[in-house]
ROSE-12438 format. One record per residue (C-alpha): residue number from 1; residue in three letters; x, y, z. Coordinates in Angstrom, 3 decimals, always signed. Each point is the difference from the previous one (the first is absolute). Layout:
<rs>
NUM ALA X Y Z
...
</rs>
This chain:
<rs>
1 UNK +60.130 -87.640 +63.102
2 UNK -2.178 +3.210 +1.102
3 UNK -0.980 +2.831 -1.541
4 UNK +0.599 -1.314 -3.769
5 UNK -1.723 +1.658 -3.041
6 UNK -0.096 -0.528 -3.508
7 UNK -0.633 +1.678 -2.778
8 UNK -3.106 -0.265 -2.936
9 UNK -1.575 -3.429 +1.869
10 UNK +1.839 -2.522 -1.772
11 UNK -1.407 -3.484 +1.216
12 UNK +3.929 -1.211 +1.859
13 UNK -0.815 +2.835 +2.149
14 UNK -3.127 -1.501 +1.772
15 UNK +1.603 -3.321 -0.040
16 UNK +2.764 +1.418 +2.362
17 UNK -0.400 -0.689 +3.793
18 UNK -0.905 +2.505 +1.315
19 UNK -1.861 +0.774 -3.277
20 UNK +1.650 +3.704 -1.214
21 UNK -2.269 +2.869 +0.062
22 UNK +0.169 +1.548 -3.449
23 UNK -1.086 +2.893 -1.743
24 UNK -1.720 -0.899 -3.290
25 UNK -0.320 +1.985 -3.401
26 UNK -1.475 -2.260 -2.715
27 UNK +1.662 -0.249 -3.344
28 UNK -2.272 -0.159 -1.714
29 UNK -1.163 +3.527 +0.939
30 UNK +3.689 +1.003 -0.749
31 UNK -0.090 -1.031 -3.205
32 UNK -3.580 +1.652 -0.645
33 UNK +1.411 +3.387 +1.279
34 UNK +3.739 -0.351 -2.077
35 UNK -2.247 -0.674 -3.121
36 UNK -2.419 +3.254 +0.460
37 UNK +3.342 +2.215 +0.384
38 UNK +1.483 -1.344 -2.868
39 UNK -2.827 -0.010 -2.117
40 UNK -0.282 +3.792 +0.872
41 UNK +3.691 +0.772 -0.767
42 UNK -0.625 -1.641 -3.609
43 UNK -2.786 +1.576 -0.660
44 UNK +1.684 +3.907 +1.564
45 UNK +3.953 -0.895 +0.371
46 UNK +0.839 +3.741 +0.853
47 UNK -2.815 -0.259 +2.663
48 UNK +0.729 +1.057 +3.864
49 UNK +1.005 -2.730 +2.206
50 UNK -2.168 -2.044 +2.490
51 UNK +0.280 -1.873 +2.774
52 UNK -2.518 -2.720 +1.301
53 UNK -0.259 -1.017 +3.359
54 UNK -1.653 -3.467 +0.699
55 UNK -1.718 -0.878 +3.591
56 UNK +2.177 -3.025 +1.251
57 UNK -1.810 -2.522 +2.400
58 UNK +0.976 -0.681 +3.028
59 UNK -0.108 -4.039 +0.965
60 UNK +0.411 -0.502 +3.741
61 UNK +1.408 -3.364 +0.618
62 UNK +1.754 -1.696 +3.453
63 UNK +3.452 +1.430 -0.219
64 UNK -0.942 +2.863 +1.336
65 UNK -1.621 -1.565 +2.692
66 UNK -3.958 +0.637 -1.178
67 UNK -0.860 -3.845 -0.042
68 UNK -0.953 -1.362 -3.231
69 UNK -0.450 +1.304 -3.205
70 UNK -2.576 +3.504 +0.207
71 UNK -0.830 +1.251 -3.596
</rs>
């Protein structure tokens, strides 16, 4: 397979052969973000509405023909 790509780095992914590039948001900085915005709507529910947009990461890996893993 060529050209595959996955989604949030999840381990099977560099496993695969060719190893999937991915694009990689951690959870844990999900979670961090959903709790601030809720926290805020408690605290102001008639309060204007926000977005967040989070910097994903970009993990090169063989399937698209760069070699090995490049982080």
């Amino acid at each position: 397979m060529m050209g595959g790509i996955s989604f949030d780095n999840i381990p099977e992914g560099a496993m695969d052969r060719p190893a999937l590039m991915t694009v990689a948001i951690g959870a844990r900085q999900i979670g961090e973000e959903a709790a601030r915005l809720l926290l805020r709507r408690i605290k102001s529910p008639e309060g204007s509405l926000e977005s967040i947009i989070l910097r994903p990461k970009l993990i090169i890996r063989s399937s698209c023909r760069a070699g090995p893993a490049v982080q």
